[in-house]
C-alpha positions as CSV (number, residue, x, y, z in Angstrom):
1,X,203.3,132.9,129.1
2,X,205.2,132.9,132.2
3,X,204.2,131.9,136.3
4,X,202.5,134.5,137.7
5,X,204.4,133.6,140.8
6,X,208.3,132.9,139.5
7,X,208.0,134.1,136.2
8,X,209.5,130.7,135.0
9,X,207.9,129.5,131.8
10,X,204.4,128.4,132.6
11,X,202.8,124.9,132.0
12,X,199.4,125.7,132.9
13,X,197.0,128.1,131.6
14,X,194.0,129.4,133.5
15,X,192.1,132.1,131.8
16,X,189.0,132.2,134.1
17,X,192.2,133.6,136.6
18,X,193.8,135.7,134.3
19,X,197.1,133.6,135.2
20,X,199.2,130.6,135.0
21,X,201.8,128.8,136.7
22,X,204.9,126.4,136.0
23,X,204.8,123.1,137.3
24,X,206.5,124.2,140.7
25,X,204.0,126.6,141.8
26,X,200.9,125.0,140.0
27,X,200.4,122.5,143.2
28,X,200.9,125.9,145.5
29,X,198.1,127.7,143.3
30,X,195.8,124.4,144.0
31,X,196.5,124.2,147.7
32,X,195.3,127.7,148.4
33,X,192.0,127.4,146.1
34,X,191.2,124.2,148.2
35,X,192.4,126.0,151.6
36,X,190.2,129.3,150.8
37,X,187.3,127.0,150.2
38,X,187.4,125.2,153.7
39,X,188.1,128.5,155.6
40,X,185.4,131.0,153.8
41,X,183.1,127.8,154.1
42,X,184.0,126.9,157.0
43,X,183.8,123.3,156.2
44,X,185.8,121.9,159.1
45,X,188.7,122.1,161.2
46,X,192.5,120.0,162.2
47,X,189.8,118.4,165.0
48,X,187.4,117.3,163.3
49,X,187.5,113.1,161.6
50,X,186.7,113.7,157.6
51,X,185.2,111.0,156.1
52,X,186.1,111.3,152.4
53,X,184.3,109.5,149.1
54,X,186.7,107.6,147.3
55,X,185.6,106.5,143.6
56,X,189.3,106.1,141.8
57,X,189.0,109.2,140.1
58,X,191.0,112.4,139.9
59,X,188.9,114.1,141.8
60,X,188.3,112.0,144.9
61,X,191.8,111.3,144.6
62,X,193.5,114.7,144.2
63,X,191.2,115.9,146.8
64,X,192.5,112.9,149.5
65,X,196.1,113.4,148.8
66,X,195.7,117.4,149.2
67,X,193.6,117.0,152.6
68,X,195.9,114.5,153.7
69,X,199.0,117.3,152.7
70,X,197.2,119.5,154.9
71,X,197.3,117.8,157.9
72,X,193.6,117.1,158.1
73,X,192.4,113.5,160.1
74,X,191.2,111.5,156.4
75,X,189.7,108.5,156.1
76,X,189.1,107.4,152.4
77,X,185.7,105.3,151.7
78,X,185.3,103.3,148.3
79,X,182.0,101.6,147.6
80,X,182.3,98.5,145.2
81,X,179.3,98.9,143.1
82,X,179.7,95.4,142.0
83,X,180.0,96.3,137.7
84,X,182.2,93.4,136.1
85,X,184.8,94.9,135.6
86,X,184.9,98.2,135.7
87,X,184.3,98.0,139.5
88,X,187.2,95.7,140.4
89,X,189.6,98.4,138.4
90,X,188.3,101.7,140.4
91,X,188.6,99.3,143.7
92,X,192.7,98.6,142.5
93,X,193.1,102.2,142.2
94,X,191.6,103.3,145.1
95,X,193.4,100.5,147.2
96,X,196.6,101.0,145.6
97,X,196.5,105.1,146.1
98,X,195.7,104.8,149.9
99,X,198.9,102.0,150.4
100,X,200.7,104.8,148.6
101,X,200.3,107.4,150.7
102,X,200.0,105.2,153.9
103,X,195.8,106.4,154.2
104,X,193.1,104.7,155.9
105,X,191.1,103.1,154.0
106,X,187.2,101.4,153.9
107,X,185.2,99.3,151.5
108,X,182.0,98.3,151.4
109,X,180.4,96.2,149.3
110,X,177.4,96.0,147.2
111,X,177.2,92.9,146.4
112,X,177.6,91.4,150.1
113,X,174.9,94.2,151.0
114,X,172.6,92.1,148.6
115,X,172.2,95.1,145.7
116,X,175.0,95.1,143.1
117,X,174.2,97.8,140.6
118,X,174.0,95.1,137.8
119,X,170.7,93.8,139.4
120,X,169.8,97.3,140.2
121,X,170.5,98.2,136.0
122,X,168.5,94.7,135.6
123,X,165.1,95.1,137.8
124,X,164.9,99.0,138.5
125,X,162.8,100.9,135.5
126,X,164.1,103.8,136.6
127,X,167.4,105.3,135.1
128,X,170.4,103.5,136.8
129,X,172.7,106.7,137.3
130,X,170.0,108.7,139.7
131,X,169.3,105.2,141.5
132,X,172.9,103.8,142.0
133,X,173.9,107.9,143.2
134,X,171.0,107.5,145.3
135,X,172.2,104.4,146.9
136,X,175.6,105.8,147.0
137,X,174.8,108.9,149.2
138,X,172.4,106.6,151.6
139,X,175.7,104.7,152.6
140,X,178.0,107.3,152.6
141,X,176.0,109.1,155.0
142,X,175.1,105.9,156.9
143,X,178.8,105.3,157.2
144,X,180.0,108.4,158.2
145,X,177.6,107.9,161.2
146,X,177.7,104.9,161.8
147,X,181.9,105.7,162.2
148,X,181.4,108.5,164.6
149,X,183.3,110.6,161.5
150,X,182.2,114.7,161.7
151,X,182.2,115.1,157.9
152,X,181.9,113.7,154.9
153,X,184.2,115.2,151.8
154,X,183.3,114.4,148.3
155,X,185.6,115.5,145.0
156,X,182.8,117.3,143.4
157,X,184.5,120.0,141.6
158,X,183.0,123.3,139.8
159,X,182.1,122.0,136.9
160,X,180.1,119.1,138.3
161,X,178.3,121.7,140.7
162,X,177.6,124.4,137.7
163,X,176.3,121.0,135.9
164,X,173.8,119.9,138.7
165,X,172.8,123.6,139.4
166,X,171.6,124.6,135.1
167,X,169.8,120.9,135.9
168,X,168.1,121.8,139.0
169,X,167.6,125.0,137.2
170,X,166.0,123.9,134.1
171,X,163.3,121.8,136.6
172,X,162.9,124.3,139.0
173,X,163.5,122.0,141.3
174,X,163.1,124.1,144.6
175,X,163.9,121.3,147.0
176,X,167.4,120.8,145.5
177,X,168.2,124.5,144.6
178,X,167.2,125.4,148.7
179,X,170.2,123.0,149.8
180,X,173.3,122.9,146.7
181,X,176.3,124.1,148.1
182,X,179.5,123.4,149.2
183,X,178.7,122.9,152.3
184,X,175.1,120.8,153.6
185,X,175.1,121.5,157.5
186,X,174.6,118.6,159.7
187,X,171.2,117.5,161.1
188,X,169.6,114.9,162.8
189,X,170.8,111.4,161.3
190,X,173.0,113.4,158.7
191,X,176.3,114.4,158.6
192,X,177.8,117.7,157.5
193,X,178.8,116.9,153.8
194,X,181.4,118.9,152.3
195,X,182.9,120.0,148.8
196,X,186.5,121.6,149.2
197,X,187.1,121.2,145.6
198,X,184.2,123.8,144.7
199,X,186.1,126.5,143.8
200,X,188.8,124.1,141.3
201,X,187.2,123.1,137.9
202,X,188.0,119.4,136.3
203,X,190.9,120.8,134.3
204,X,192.5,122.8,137.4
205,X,191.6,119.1,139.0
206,X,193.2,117.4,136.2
207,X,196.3,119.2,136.3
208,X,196.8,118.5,139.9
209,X,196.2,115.1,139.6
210,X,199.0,114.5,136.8
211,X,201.7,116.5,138.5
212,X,201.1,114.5,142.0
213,X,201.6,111.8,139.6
214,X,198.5,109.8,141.0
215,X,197.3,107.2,139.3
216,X,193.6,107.2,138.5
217,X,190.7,105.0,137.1
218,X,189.4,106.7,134.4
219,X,187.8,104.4,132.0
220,X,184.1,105.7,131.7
221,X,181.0,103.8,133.8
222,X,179.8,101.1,130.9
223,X,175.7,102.4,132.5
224,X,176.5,106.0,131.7
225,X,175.7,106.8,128.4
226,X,173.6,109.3,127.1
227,X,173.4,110.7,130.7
228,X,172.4,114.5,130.4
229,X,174.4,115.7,133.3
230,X,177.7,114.5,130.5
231,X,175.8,117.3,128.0
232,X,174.8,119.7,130.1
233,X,178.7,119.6,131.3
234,X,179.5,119.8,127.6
235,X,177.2,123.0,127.2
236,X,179.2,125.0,130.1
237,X,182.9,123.9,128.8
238,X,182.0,126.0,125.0
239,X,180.5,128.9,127.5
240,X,183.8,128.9,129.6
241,X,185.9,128.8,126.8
242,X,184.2,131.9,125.1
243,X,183.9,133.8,128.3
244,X,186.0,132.2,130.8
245,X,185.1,133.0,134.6
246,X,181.4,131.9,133.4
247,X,180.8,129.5,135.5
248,X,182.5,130.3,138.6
249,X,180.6,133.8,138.6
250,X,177.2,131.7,138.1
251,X,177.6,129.6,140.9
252,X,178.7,132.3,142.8
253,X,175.8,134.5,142.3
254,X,173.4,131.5,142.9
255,X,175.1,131.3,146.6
256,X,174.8,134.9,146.9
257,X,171.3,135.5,145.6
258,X,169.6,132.5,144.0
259,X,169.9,130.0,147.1
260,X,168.8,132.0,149.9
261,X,165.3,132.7,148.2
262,X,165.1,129.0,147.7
263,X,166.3,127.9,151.1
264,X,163.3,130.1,152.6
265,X,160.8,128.3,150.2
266,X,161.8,125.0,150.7
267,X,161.9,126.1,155.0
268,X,158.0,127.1,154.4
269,X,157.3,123.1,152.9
270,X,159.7,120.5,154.1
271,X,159.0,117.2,154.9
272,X,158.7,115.7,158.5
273,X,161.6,112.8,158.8
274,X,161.6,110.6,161.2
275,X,163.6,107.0,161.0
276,X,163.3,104.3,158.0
277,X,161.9,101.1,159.4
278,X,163.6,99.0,158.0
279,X,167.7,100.8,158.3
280,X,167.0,103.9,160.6
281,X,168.1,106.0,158.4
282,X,166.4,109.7,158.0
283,X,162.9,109.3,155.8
284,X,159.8,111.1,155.1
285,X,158.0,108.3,154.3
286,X,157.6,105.1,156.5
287,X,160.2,103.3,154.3
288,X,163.5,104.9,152.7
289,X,163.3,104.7,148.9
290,X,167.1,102.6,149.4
291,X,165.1,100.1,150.9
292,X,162.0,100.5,148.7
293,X,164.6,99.8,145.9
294,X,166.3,96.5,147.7
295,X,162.9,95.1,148.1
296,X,161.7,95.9,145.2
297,X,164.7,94.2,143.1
298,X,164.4,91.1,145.7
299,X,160.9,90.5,144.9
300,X,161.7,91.1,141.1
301,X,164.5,88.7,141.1
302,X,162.2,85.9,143.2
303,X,159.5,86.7,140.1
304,X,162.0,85.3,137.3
305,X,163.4,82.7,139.5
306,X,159.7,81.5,139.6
């Protein structure tokens, strides 16, 4: 096969594209998937401060490096979920990436905030991957505006969006399904959050990632196994490879079609927020479940110690 641009030999193959590219114009062919994404979107602009989620990844990574090629005001954020081990690896990569490049960088801490996911994995009977993504989004959005930042970026590529959307799917779950996108406008107490990476799927990623030469974490969470967003992944790779464009033409269509009709449900019964009591962030209920979890786990803890 050659490059669909040069006509050199190519080194990548993309058959949902009906293409491929050497290693030259492969970065090109990245840049404009991510650049159509953030103008058809419109996701945000050279003014605005982009607040982007760091995890040590290729996909956070990739998608820092590329922003920050662009031009675009980044600021990377890494939180330290506090796993031995595996936490203080993601944390060197992420620190080391960002010293790199010469990027901003901030950290925050689990374990100083008084909830390391260990304790969470240890006193929470609830399965650790939704709680410790819950926590995870409550301080991203907390610190993108508490930091004055207009946007928050995350690395979430197509595959993991087609993954979340045949879950959200297979529950019916309309208050999810109203609001999955690649873009989540702002609101009171939220940011605008933002996935430039939509249209790219983890190999396109992958690819990317290996010919910037960045160096990423990528041993697997030790909590993760057996988490059914890994299968459901699984499922959609054998469809894309028997009929590749599958799952960009899904999520497409859901944005077209599916989403609206959702959105106007979900308008009809939405919940009343108003401030958590205990951090200010945005809540329907008196308490946020972030806190609900951190007290619970406190009292949980003070239980065994007595």
């Amino acid at each position: 096969m050659k490059c669909i641009r040069c006509k050199a030999p190519a080194h990548v193959a993309l058959p949902s594209h009906h293409s491929g590219f050497c290693k030259d114009c492969y970065p090109l062919f990245f840049t404009k998937q991510v650049e159509t994404a953030i103008r058809r979107e419109k996701m945000f602009t050279f003014d605005d401060r982009v607040l982007v989620a760091l995890s040590g990844g290729k996909d956070s990574l990739a998608l820092m490096l590329e922003l920050h090629l662009q031009g675009y005001d980044v600021t990377g954020l890494h939180i330290d979920l506090g796993i031995p081990d595996s936490s203080e690896k993601a944390r060197k990569k992420v620190e080391n990436f960002c010293d790199l490049h010469g990027l901003t960088l901030e950290v925050f801490e689990m374990a100083k905030w008084g909830l390391p996911i260990p304790d969470v994995k240890a006193h929470v009977k609830r399965p650790v991957c939704a709680v410790c993504g819950k926590m995870k989004r409550h301080h991203f959005n907390r610190i993108a505006v508490e930091g004055g930042f207009d946007v928050l970026a995350t690395g979430h590529n197509l595959d993991d969006e087609v993954a979340r959307l045949f879950a959200n799917t297979l529950r019916w779950d309309t208050a999810y399904l109203s609001d999955q996108g690649p873009v989540l406008p702002a609101a009171e107490g939220f940011v605008r959050k933002v996935k430039p990476l939509f249209r790219l799927s983890e190999f396109e990623t992958a690819n990317y990632a290996f010919m910037k030469g960045i160096e990423i974490h990528s041993d697997p969470c030790p909590y993760a196994s057996g988490a059914s967003f890994t299968g459901h992944k699984e499922l959609w790779g054998e469809l894309e490879h028997r009929s590749p464009g599958q799952k960009f033409q899904f999520y497409q269509s859901f944005l077209k079609t599916g989403k609206p009709a959702f959105a106007a449900m979900e308008k009809e019964t939405g919940a009343t927020l108003a401030p958590c009591a205990e951090c200010g962030s945005p809540t329907s209920a008196e308490t946020c479940s972030v806190c609900r979890i951190k007290a619970a786990v406190r009292e949980s803890k003070a239980k065994d110690a007595g």
